[in-house]
DSSP file (Angstrom, degrees, kcal/mol; ACC not computed):
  #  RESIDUE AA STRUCTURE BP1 BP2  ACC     N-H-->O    O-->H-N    N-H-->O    O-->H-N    TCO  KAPPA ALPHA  PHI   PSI    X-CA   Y-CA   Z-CA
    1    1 A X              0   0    0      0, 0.0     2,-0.6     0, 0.0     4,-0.0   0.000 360.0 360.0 360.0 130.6    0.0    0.0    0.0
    2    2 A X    >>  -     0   0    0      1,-0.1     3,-2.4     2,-0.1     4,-2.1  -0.460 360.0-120.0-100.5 158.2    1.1    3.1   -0.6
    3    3 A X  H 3> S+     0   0    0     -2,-0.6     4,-2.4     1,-0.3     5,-0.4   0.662 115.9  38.8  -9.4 -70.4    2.4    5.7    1.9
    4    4 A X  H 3> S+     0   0    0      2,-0.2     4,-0.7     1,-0.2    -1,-0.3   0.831 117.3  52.6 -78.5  -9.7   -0.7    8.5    0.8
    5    5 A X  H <> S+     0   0    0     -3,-2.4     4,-3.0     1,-0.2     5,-0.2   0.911 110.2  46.8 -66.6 -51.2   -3.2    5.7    0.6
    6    6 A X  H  < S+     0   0    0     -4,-2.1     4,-0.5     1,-0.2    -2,-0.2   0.910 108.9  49.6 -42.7 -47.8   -2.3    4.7    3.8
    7    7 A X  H  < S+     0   0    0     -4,-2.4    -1,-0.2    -5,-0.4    -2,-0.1   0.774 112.0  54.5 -88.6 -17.3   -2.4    8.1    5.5
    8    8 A X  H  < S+     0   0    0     -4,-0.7    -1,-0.3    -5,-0.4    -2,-0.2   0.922 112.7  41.2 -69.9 -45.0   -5.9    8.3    3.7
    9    9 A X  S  < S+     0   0    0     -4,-3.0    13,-2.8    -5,-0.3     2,-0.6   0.736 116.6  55.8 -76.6  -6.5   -7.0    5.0    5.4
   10   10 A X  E     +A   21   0A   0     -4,-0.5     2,-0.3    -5,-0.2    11,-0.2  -0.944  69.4 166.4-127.8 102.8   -5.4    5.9    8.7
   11   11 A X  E     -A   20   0A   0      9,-3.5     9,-2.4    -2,-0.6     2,-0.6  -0.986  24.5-153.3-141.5 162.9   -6.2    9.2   10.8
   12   12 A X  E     -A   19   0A   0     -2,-0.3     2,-0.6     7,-0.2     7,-0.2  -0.985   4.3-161.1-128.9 115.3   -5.8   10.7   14.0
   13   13 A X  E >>> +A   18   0A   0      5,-1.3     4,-5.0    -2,-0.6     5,-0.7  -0.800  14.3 178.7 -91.1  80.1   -8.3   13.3   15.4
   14   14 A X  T 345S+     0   0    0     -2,-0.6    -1,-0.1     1,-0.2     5,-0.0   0.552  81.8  60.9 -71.5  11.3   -5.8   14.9   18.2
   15   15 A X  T 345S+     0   0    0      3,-0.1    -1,-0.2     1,-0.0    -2,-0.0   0.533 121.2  20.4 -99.0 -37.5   -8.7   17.2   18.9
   16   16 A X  T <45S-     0   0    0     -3,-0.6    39,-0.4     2,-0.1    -2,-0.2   0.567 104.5-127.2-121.6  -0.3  -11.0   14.4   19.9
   17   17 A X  T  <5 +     0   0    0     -4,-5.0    39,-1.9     1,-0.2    38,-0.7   0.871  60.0 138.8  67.0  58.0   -8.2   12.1   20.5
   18   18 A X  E   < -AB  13  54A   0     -5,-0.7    -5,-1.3    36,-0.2     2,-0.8  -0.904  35.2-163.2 -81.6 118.5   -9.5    9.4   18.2
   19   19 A X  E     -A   12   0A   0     34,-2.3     2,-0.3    -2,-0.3    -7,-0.2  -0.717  14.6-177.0-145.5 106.9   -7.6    7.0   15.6
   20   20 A X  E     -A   11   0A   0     -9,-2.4    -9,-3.5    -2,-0.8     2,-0.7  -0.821  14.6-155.4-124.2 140.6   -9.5    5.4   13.3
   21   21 A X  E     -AC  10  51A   0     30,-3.6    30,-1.6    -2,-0.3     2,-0.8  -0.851  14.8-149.4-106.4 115.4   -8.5    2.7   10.4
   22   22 A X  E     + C   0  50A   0    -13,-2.8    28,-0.3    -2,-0.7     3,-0.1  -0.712  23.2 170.9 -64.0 114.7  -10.5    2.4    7.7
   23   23 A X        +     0   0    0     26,-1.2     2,-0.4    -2,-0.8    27,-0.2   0.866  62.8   7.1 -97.2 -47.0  -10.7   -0.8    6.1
   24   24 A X        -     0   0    0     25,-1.3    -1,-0.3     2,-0.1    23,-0.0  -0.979  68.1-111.8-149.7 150.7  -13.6   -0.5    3.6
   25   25 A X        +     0   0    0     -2,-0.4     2,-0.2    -3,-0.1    25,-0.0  -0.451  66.7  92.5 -77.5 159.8  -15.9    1.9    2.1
   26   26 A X  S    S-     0   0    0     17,-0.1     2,-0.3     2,-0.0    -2,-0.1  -0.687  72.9 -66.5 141.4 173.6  -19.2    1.6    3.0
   27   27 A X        -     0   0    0     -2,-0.2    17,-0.1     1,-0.1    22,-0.0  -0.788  45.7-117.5-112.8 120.1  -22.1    2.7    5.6
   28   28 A X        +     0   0    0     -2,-0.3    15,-0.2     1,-0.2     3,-0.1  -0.372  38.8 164.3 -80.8 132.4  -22.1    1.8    9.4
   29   29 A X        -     0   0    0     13,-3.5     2,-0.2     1,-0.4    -1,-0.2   0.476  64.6  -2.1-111.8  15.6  -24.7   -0.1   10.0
   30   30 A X  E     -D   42   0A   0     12,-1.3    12,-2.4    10,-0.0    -1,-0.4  -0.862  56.0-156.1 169.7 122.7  -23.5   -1.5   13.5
   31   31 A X  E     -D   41   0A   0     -2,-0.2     2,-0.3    10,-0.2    10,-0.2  -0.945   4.2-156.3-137.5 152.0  -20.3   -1.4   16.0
   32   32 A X  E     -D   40   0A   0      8,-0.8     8,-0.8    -2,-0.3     2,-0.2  -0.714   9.9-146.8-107.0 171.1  -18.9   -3.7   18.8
   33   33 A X        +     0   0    0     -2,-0.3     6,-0.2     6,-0.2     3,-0.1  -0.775  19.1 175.0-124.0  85.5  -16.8   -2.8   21.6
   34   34 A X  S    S+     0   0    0     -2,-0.2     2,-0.3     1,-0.1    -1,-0.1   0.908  81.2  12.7 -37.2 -57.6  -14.6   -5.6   22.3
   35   35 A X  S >  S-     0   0    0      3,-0.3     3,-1.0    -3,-0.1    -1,-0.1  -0.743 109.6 -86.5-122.6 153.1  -12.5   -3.9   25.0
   36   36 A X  T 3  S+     0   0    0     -2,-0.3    18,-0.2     1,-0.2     3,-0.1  -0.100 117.6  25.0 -63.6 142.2  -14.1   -0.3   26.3
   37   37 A X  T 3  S+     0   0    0      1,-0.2    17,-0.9    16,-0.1     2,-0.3   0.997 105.6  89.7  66.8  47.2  -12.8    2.8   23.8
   38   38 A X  E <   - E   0  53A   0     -3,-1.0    -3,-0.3    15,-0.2     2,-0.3  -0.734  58.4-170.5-150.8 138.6  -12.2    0.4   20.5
   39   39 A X  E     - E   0  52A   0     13,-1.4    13,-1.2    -2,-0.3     2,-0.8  -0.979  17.3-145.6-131.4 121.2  -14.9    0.0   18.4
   40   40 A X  E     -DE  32  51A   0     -8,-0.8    -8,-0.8    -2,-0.3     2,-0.4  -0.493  21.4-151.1 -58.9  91.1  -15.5   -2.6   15.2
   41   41 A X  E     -D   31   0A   0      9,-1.2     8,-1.9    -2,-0.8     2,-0.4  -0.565  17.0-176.0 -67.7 141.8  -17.5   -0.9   12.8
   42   42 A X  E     -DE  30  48A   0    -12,-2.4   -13,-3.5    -2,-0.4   -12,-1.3  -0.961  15.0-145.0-124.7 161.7  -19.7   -3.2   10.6
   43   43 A X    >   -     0   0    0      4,-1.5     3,-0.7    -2,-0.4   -14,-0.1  -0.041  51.1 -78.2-104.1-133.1  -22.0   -2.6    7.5
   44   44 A X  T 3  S+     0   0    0      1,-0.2   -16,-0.1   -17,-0.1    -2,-0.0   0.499 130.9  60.1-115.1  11.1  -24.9   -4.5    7.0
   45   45 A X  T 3  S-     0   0    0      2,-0.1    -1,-0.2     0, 0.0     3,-0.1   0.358 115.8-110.9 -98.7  12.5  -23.4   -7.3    5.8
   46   46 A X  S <  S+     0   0    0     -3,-0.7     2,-0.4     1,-0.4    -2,-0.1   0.878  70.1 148.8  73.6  34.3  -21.4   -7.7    9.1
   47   47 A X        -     0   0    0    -23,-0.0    -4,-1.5     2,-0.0     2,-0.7  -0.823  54.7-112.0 -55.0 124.8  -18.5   -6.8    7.2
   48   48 A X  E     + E   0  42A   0     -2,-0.4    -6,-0.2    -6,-0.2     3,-0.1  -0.523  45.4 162.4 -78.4 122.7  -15.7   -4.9    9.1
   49   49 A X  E     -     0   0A   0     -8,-1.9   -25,-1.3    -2,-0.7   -26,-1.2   0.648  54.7  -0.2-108.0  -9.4  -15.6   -1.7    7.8
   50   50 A X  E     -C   22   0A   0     -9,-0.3    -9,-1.2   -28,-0.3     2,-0.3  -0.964  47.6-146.1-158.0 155.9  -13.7    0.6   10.4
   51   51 A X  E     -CE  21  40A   0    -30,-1.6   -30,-3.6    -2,-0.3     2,-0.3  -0.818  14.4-163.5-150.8 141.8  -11.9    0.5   14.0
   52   52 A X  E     - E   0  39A   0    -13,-1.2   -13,-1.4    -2,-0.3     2,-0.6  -0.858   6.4-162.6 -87.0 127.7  -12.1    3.6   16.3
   53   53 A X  E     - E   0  38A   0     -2,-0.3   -34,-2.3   -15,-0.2     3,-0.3  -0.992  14.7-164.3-112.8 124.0   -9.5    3.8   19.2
   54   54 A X  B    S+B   18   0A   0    -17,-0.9   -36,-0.2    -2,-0.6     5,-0.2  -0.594  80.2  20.6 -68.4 159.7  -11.3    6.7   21.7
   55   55 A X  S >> S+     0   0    0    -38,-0.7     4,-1.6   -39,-0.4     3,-1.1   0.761  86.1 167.0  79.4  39.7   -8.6    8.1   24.4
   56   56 A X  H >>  +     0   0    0    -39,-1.9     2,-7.9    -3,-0.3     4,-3.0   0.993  58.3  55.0 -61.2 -45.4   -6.3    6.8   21.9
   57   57 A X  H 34 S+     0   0    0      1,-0.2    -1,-0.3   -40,-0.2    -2,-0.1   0.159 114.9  39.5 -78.8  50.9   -3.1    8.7   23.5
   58   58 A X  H <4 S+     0   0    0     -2,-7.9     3,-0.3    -3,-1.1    -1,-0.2   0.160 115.8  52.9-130.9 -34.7   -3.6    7.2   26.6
   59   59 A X  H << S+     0   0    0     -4,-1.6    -2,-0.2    -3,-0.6    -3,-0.2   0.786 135.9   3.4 -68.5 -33.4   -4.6    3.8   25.0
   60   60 A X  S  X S+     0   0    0     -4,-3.0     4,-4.2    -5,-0.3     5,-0.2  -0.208  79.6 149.2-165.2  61.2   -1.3    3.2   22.6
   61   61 A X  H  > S+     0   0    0     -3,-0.3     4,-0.6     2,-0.2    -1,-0.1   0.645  77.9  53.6 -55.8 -30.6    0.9    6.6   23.7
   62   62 A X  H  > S+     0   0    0      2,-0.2     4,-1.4     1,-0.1     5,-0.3   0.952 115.5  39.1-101.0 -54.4    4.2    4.4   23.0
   63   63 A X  H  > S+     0   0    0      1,-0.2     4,-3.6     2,-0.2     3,-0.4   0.903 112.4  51.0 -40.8 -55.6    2.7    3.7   19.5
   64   64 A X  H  X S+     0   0    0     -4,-4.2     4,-3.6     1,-0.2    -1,-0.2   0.954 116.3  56.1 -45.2 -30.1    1.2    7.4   18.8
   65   65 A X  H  < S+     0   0    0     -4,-0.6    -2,-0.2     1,-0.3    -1,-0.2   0.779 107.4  39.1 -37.6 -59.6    4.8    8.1   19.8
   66   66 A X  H  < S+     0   0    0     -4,-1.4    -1,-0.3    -3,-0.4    -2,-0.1   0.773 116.7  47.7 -33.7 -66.6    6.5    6.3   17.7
   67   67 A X  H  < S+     0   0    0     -4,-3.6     2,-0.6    -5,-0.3    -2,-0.2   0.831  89.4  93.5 -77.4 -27.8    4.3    6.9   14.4
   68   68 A X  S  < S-     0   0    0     -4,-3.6     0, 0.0    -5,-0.4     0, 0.0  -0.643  80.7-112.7 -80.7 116.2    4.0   11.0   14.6
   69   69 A X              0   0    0     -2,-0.6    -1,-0.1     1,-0.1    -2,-0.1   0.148 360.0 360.0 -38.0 132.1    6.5   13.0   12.8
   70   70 A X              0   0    0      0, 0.0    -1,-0.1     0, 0.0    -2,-0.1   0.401 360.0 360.0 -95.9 360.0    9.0   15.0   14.7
């Protein structure tokens, strides 16, 4: 994949402190929460279409760490 496809499929809202992967286009029809602040999007063929991290820089701070440009 490339880099700006990637950044397209991958974004971080440090304003709501959210980081969410896009997997597939398409319309949520439905989300789990495996573990509390990540949510599984589906559409309504129970296809994963999304993940949402909430509180992500508290949830994977060594990662954001990592991955954000200096």
């Amino acid at each position: 994949m490339k880099a700006l496809e990637a950044a397209k499929r991958i974004r971080y809202s440090p304003d709501s402190d959210v980081l969410y992967f896009l997997l597939a286009e398409g319309e949520e029809e439905y989300f789990e929460e495996p573990i509390p602040g990540v949510h599984i999007e589906y559409d309504e063929s129970g296809h994963v279409i999304g993940i949402e991290i909430l509180h992500a820089s508290k949830l994977l701070k060594d990662f954001l760490r990592r991955a954000t440009p200096k």
